[in-house]
N, C-alpha and C positions, 0 to 999 in steps of 0.2 A: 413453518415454525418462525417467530419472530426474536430474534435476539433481541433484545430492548436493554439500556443503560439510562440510568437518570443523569444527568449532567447539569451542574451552572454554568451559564452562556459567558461570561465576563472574564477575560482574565488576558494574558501576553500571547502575542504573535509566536507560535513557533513555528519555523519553517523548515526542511529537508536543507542542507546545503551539500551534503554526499557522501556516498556509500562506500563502502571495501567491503569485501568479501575475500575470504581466506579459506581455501578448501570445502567450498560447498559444491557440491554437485561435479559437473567439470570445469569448476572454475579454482586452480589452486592460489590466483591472485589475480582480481579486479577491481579498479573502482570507477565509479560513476559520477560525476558534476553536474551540478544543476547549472545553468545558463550563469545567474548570477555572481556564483564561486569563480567560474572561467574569465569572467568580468569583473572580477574584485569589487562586486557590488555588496554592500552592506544595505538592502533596503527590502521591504514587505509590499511595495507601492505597485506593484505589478506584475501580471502572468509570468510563472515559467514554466514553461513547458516542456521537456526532454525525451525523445525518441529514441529506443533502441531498436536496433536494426542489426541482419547478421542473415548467416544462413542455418539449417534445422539446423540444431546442439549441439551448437555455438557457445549457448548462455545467457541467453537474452533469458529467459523463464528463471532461471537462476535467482535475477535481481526482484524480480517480484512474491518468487515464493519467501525469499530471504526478510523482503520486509513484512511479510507476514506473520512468519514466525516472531521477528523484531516486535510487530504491533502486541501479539499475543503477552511476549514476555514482559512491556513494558507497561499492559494494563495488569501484571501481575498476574496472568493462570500460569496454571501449571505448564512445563515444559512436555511439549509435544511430542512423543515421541516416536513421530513418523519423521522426527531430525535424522534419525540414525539412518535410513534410508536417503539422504541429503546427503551424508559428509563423504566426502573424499574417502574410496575405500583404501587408499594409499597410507591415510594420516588417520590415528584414532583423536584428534586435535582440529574444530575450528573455529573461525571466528568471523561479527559481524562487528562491525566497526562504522560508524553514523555519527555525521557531525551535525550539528544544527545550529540555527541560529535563532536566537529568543529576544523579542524586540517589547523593550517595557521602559514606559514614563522617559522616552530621547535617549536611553541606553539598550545597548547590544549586546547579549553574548553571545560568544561564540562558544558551544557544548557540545562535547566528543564523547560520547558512549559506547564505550569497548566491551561487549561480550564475549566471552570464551569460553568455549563448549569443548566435554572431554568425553568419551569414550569410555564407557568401564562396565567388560561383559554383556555389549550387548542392548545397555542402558548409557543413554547422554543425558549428563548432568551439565549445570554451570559451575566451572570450573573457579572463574575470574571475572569480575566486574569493573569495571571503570568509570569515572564521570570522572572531564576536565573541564576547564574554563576559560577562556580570557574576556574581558572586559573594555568595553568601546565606550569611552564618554567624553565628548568635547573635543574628540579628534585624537583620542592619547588612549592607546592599547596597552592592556599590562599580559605580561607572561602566561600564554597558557601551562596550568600546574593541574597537577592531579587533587579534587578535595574529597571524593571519594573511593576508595579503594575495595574491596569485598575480594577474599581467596579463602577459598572452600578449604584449602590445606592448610591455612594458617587457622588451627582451631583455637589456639589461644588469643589471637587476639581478633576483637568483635569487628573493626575495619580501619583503616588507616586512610588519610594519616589523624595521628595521636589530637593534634589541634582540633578538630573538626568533631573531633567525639567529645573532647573535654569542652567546646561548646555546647553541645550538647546535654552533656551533666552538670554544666554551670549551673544550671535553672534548676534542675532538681536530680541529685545522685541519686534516688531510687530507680531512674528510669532505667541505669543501668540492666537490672534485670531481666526487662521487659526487651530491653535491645538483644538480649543472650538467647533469651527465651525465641526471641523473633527471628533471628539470625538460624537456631534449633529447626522453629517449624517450617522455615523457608526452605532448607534442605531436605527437610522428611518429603514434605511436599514437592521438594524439584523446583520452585520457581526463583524465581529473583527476590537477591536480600535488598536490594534497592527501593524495587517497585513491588515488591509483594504487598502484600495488605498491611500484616500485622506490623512491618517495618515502616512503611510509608505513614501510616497513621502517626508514626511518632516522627520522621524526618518532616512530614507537610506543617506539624502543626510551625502556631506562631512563635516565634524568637524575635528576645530584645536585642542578641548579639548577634557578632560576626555571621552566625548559623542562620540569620533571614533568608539571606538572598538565595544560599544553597538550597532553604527550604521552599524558596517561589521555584528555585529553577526543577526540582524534583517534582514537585504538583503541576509544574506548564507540562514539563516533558510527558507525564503519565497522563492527564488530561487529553492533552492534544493525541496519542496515542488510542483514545477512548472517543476522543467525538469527532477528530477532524482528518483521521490519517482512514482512507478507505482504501482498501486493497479487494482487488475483484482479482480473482485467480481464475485458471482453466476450467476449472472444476462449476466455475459459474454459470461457462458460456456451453458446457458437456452435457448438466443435464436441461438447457433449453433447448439444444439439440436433441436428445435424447424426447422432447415432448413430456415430458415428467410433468414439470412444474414451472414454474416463471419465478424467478427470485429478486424482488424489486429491492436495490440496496438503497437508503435512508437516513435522511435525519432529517425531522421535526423539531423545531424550536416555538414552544407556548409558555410567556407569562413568566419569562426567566428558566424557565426548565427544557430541556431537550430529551428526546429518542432518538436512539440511532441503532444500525442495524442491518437484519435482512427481512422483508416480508414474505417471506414463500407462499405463493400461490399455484395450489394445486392446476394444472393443464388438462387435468383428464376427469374431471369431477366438480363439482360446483365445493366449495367450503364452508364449515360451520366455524363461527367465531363469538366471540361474546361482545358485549358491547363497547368493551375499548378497542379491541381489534378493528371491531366493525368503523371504528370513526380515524381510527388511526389510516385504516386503507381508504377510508372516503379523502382525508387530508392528504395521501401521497398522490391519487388520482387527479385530486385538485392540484395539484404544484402540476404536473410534469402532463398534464392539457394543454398549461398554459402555451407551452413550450412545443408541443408535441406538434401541434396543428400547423403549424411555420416550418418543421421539417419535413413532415409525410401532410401536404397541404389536404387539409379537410379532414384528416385524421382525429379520432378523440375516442379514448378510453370511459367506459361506462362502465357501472355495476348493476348486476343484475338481480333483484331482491329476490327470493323464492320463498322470503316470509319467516315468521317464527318458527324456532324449533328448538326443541329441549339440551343441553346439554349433556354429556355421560354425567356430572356431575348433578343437574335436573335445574341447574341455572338457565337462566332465559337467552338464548341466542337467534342468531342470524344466517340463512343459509344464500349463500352469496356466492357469484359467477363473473370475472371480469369477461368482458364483452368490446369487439372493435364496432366503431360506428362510423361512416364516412358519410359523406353528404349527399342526400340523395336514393342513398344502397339500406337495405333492411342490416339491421344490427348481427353480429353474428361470434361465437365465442372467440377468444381470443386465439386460441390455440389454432385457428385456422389460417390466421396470417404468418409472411414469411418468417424465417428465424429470421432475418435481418431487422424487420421490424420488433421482433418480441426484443432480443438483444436490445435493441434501443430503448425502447422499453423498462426494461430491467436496472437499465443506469443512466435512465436519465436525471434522474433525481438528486444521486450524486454529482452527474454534469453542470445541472444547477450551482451545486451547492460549492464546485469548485470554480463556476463563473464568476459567482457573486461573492466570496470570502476568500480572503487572505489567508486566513489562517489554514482553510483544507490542501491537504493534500489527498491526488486523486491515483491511483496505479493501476492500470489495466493490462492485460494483458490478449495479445492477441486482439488488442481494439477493433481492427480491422473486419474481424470475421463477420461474415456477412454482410456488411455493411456497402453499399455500391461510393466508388471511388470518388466520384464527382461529388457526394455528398461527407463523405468522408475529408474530402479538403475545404470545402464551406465551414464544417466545424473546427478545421483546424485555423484559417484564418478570423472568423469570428471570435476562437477564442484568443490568437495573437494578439486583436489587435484591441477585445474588451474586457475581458477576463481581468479576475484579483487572483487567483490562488493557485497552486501545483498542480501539474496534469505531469506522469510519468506515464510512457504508456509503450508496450512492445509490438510489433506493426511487419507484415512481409509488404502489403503495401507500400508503394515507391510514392506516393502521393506526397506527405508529408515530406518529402526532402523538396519539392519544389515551393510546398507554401510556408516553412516555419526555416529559421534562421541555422546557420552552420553550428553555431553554438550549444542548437536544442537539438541538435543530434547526435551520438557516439555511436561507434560501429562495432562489434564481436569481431574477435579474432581467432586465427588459427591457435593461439601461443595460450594457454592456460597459466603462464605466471604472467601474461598481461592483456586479461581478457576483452577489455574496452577503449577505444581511440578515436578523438577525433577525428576529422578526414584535415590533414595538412594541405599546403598550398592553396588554400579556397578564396577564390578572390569576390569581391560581391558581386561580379558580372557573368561568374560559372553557374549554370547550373551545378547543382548538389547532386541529385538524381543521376543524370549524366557520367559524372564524374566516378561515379561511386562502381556505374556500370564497365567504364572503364576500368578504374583498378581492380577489379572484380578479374579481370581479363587481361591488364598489362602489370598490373602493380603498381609501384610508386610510392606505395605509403612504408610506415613508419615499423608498422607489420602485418603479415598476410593476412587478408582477411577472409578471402574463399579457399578452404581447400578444393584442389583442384576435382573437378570429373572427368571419366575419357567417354563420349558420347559414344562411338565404338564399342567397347567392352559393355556397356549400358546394353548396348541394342543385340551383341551377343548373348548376354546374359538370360534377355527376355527371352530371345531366339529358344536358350537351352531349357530353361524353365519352361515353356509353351513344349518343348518334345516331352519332357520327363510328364508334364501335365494328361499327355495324350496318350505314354506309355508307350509312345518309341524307343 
């Protein structure tokens, strides 16, 4: 199945500057920094990259399924409601909380997007919304202030603050309606009074007044949400394991318009598609060739025609088989090479796409799986040192702390009110990797970061389990 989104290509930089998280999962307080935040850097000019690292359920999966959910609500669907499964069984209350920063015409915002998620029966609604601001121009910051407010309990009034609305009905008081009505079906529906449809339509359009800028910064943030934020979850890398299907994540830019997406390609079956599909997956084949052949050398993705065939619909289509080819070797389906290749495979497209643009941000999870080490730290200095865009990505490999900077990495804790931490005392002549192994082992840091094991009890445990197994 292809997700596909229509997009126009043109618009402001927006980039991740970092996360909190408030009771999701076992995390009842974390946040995450991107390189550049740690550095008080205000710039889109180059890679960031951030690593999390940790041991099993920690929290590291935490922060990627979280901006998923984020992605979702900020293109406006409906709220998920395998959230309720996510929050803290402790709290019926929580929250995701994302700053960012929006880069347009030599001016910066900095934008804080506060969701709050509430618990009722079983069903999680959006409770509260927030959008803040401050403003970088010519070297002179003005006060981050709240301009938009949205609380599901406050049914009398449509959002605050009062200024921001009364912009809004400056141009025309009937809109009013239309906001009440919107505000209505955003909660029938469960999604954001923000970014949902009906609402956005009237916050993105154009304004003569004070309400412009609000209205670029709501269409960047929902945009960028839509074309450049890609979140690859477990769930990605499970059924390529699984031998199911191959799911190539994407996005195509033609002639001012974009797709983006998933291409799922069946692993056990050849596919029938119609004729846009059919050229959509010749265009993603052709990107990520280019690329392919320089990593797994000699490497290259083909398609394999099996001709015309009718649709359920009796439209004209194409029955079609990706295939690996090396050089040399007869062609042979896809599904035959390792998962490590398929995985790469499957994103490299997005890797593209966060080499070459600023604007992407790329979140993976579990990067590392299958992938062999020594090739896994090639990628990650290639992209340190050429790279434009975001790569957030969670890793048991140790690799990445020897090639990417102290900065691009934060570490899981034991402590769930402070789930993620730099490694302190890191001088540029330590190893990282190293280091991390030691306090693993001695401590030192700021907070635990391993709970402990007793190798001992481990080896009895097995011992007792193997007797009961055998029925001693």
């Amino acid at each position: 199945m292809v997700v596909r989104r229509r997009i126009k290509m043109k618009r402001p930089i927006v980039r991740l500057s970092s996360l909190q998280l408030t009771n999701i999962k076992n995390v009842k307080r974390g946040t995450i920094y991107m390189p550049n935040t740690v550095n008080k850097i205000l710039s889109a000019d180059k890679v960031e990259i951030l690593g999390i690292y940790g041991q099993n359920g920690s929290g590291k999966t935490a922060i990627v399924d979280a901006l998923y959910f984020l992605q979702k609500v900020m293109i406006g669907d409906d709220l998920d409601q395998s959230l309720e499964d996510y929050m803290n069984m402790d709290s019926d209350t929580a929250e995701i909380f994302a700053d960012f920063n929006l880069f347009m015409n030599g001016i910066v915002f900095e934008i804080g997007y506060r969701l709050s998620l509430s618990r009722e029966e079983k069903v999680v609604v959006i409770s509260r919304e927030t959008l803040s601001g401050a403003k970088n121009e010519n070297g002179i910051r003005t006060n981050k202030t709240v301009f938009m407010d949205y609380q599901r309990d406050q049914t009398n009034t449509i959002f605050k603050p009062q200024k921001r609305l009364d912009e809004i009905l400056e141009e025309n008081k009937d809109i009013k309606t239309d906001l009440i009505v919107a505000r209505k079906m955003a909660e029938k529906s469960n999604c954001s009074y923000i970014f949902g449809e009906s609402s956005r339509d009237i916050f993105c359009r154009e304004y003569k007044n004070g309400f412009q800028q609000f209205s670029v910064i709501i269409s960047s943030l929902s945009e960028f949400a839509l074309k450049d934020l890609f979140v690859i979850r477990n769930t990605h890398s499970g059924v390529i394991s699984g031998n199911f299907v191959l799911p190539m994540a994407f996005r195509i830019e033609n002639d001012n318009m974009g797709a983006k997406g998933d291409f799922t390609v069946s692993l056990t079956e050849p596919i029938l598609v119609d004729e846009e599909r059919k050229n959509l997956l010749e265009t993603i084949v052709e990107q990520i060739n280019i690329v392919l052949y320089t990593i797994i050398p000699g490497l290259q993705v083909t398609i394999k025609n099996y001709g015309k065939q009718s649709l359920d619909d009796g439209e004209e289509g194409w029955k079609l088989e990706l295939m690996s080819k090396k050089e040399g070797m007869k062609e042979i389906p896809i599904r035959m090479e390792s998962e490590g290749i398929i995985k790469i495979i499957s994103i490299l497209n997005a890797l593209i796409q966060a080499f070459g643009n600023p604007s992407v941000c790329l979140v993976i999870d579990e990067l590392d799986s299958g992938i062999f080490e020594y090739m896994l730290g090639e990628l990650f200095d290639i992209f340190k040192k050429s790279a434009k865009g975001q790569l957030i990505f969670t890793s048991h490999n140790l690799r990445a702390l020897e090639m990417i900077d102290k900065e691009s990495i934060m570490f899981s804790t034991t402590n769930p009110n402070n789930r993620y931490i730099h490694m302190k005392n890191v001088r540029e002549s330590n190893n990282l990797r190293n280091m991390y192994i030691r306090s693993i082992t001695l401590g030192g840091q700021s907070e635990e970061i391993y709970e402990e094991t007793d190798s001992l009890k481990i080896a009895r445990a097995f011992r007792k389990a193997g007797r009961g197994a055998r029925g001693e």
